[in-house]
C-alpha positions as CSV (number, residue, x, y, z in Angstrom):
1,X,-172.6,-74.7,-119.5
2,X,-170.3,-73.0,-116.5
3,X,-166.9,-73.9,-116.7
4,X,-167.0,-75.6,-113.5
5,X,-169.6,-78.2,-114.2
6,X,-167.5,-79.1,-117.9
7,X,-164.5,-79.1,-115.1
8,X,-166.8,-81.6,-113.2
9,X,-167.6,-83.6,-116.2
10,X,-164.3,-83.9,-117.6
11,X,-162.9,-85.2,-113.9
12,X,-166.0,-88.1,-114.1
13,X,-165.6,-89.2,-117.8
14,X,-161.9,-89.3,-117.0
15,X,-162.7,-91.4,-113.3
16,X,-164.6,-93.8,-115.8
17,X,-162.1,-94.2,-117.8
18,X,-159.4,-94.8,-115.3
19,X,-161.4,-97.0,-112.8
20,X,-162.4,-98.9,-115.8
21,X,-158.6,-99.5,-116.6
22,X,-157.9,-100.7,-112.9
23,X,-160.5,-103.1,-112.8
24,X,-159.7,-105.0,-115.5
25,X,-156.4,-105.5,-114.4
26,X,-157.1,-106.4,-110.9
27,X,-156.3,-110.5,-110.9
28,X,-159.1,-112.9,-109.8
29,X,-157.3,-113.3,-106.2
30,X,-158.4,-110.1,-105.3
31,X,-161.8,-109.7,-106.6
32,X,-163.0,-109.9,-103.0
33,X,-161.4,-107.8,-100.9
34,X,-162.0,-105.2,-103.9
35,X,-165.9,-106.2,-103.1
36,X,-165.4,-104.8,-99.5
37,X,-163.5,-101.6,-100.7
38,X,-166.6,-101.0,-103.1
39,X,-168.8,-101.5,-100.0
40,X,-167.3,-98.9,-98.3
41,X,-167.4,-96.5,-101.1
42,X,-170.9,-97.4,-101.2
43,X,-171.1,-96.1,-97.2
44,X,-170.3,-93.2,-98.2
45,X,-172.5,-92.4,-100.9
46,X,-175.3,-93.2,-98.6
47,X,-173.6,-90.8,-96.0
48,X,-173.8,-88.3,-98.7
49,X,-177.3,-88.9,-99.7
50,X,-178.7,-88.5,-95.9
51,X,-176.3,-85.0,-95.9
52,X,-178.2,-84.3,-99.2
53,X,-181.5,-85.2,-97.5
54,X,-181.0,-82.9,-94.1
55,X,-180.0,-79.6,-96.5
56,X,-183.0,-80.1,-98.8
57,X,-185.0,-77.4,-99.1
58,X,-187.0,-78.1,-102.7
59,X,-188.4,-81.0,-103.7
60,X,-185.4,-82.1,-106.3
61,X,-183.0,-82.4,-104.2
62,X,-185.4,-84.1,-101.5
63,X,-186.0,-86.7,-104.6
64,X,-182.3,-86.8,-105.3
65,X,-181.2,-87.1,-101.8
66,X,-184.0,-90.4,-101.2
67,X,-182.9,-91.8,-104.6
68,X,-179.4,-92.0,-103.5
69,X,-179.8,-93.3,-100.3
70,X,-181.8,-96.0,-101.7
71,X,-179.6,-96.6,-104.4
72,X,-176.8,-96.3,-102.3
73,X,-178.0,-99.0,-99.5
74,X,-178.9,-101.6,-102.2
75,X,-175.5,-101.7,-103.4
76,X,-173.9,-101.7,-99.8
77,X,-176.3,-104.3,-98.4
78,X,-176.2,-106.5,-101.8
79,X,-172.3,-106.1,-101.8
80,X,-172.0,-107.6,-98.4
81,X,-174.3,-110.4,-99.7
82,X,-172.2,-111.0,-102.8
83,X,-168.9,-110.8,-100.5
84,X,-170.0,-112.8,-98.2
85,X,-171.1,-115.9,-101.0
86,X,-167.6,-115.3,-102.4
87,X,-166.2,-116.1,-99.2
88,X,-168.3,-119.7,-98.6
89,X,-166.9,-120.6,-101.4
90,X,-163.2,-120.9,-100.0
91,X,-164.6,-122.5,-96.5
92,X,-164.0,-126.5,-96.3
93,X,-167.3,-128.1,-95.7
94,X,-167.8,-131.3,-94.4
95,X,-170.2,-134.2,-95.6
96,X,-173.2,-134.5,-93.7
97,X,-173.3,-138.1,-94.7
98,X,-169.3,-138.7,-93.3
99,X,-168.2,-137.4,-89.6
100,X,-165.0,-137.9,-88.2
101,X,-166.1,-139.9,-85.9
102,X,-167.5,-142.3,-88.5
103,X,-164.4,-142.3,-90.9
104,X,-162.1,-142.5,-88.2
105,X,-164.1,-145.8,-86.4
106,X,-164.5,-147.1,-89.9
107,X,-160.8,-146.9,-90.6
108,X,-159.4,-148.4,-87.0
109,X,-162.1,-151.4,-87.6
110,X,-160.7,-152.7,-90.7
């Protein structure tokens, strides 16, 4: 192995290691808007796929470039999807079976 790819290696086992550490300590409150920083991450691994893609020139890296945009788009379209069902849950929703109107005629009635 060349010293820069152990160099490489050692930086991702130690970004693992970290991240890992900083998610776990991240309190519930902010589990969404961490969501749409991980979406954007996932932007630009998609950007980085499609520059992968247009400097291919053998068919590994044409392979590798496709699985990553794939891979990549999946996660940014299914985080917005996740993100954005995290975020109904905190609207108000009102009963179909209850208007205002019909509360508030009820109520000045009686």
């Amino acid at each position: 192995m060349s010293p820069a790819l152990l160099a490489e290696i050692y930086v991702f086992v130690l970004a693992v290691f970290v991240g890992f550490e900083v998610i776990s300590k991240v309190p519930v409150v902010l589990h969404t808007p961490l969501m749409s920083g991980t979406n954007a991450i996932h932007g630009i691994i998609m950007l980085g796929g499609v520059m992968v893609l247009a400097s291919a020139d053998s068919p590994l890296l044409v392979s590798l470039g496709f699985l990553a945009v794939v891979l990549g788009a999946m996660n940014l379209f299914g985080g917005f999807v996740v993100t954005d069902r995290m975020l109904e849950m905190f609207k108000r929703s009102i009963s179909p079976t209850c208007s205002r109107r019909c509360c508030s005629s009820s109520a000045s009635s009686s």
